[in-house]
C-alpha positions, -999 to +999 in steps of 0.1 A: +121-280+016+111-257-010+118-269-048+141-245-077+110-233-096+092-221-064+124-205-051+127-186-082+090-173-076+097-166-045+113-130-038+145-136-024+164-110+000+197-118+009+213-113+043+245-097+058+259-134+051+248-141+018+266-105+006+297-114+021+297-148+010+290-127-027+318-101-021+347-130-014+335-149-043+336-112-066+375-113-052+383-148-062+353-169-075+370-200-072+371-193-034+363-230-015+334-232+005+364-244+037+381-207+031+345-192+030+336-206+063+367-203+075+368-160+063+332-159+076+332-180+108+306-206+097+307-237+087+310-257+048+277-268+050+262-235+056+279-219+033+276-248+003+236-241+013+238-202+009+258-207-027+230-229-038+206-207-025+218-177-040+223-195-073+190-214-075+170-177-065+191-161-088+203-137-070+240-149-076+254-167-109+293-177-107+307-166-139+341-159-156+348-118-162+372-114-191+395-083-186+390-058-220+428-054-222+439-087-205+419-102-235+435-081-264+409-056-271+429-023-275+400-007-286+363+002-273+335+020-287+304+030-272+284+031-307+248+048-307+222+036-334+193+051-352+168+025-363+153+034-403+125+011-421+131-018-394+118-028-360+150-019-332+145-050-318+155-069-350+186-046-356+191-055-320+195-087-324+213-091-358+235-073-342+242-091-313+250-121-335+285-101-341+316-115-322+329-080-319+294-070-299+300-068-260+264-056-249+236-046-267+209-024-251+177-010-265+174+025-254+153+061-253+163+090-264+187+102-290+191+067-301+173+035-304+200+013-297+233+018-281+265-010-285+302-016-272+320-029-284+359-041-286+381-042-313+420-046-319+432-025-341+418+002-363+419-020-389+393-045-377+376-019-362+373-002-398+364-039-414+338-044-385+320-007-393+323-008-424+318-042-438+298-065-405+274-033-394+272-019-431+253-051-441+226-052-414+192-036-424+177-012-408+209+013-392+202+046-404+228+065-386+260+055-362+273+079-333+299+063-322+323+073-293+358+056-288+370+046-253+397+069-232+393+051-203+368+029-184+370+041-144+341+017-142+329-014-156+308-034-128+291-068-145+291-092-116+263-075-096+237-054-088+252-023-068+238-023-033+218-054-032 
C-alpha cells in the first residue's frame, strides 16, 4: 500500500466515483459514508477508502463554506491595489493579516494585488479603508469596486475536475 507522502507525489486522477462521492459531499458535507454507499450503490468501506484517498492526494479537503450574508457581511468589495516603494508580496501579506480580508491574490495587469473583502456597514468599512489599509506601507493607490451581486462564488472545487 502506498504511504501519504508518495500519494501526494503521485498525480492523482479521480474517477466517475470519486466526483460523485465529491458532488454529494459539496451538497451536504457531513453526508455518512452508509448514505454515500447507499446514494452510490457501493459499499462503506469503499467509500471510507475513496474519502481518504481523495483527501490524502489532495484532490478533496472537507471544509466548512461560510455564507457572505448568512454570516453578516452586508457589504463586499473587490479592491484593486497598486504597490509603491515596497515588494507586492509583502503588502500582500500584511494585508492578509486583516480579519476583514477574504482572499488575497497577487495579480498582472492594472494592479498588483487585488482583495475582497466583507464588511458590515459603511462605517466599518470606512474605519477598515481608512484607518487598517491606511497604515500598511507600500499601497500607492486603491480601486475599489463594491458588490451588487455575486451570481457566482465557487470555493469548494476545481470546476471540471
Amino acid at each position: 500500500m502506498e504511504d501519504e507522502a508518495s500519494l501526494k507525489t503521485n498525480e492523482y486522477i479521480p474517477d466517475d466515483l470519486d466526483m460523485k462521492i465529491i458532488r454529494l459531499l459539496q451538497e451536504d458535507g457531513r453526508t455518512s459514508t452508509q448514505d454515500i454507499a447507499k446514494e452510490l450503490s457501493s459499499t462503506s468501506s469503499t467509500i471510507r477508502k475513496r474519502i481518504r484517498r481523495l483527501e490524502d492526494t489532495g484532490t478533496m479537503r472537507v471544509v466548512a463554506v461560510t455564507d457572505f450574508a448568512a454570516a453578516g457581511y452586508d457589504l463586499l468589495l473587490a479592491i484593486g491595489i497598486e504597490v509603491d516603494s515596497r515588494s507586492a508580496e509583502d503588502v500582500a501579506m500584511d494585508l492578509a493579516e486583516l480579519p476583514e480580508v477574504f482572499s488575497v491574490n497577487l495579480t498582472t495587469g492594472a494592479n498588483d494585488i487585488e482583495l475582497l473583502v466583507g464588511a458590515r456597514s459603511f462605517d466599518e468599512l470606512s474605519v477598515f479603508l481608512h484607518k487598517e489599509v491606511a497604515r500598511i506601507k507600500g499601497i500607492g493607490r486603491l480601486f475599489p469596486g463594491l458588490t451588487i451581486d455575486v451570481y457566482k462564488y465557487q470555493s469548494e472545487m476545481v470546476p471540471n475536475l
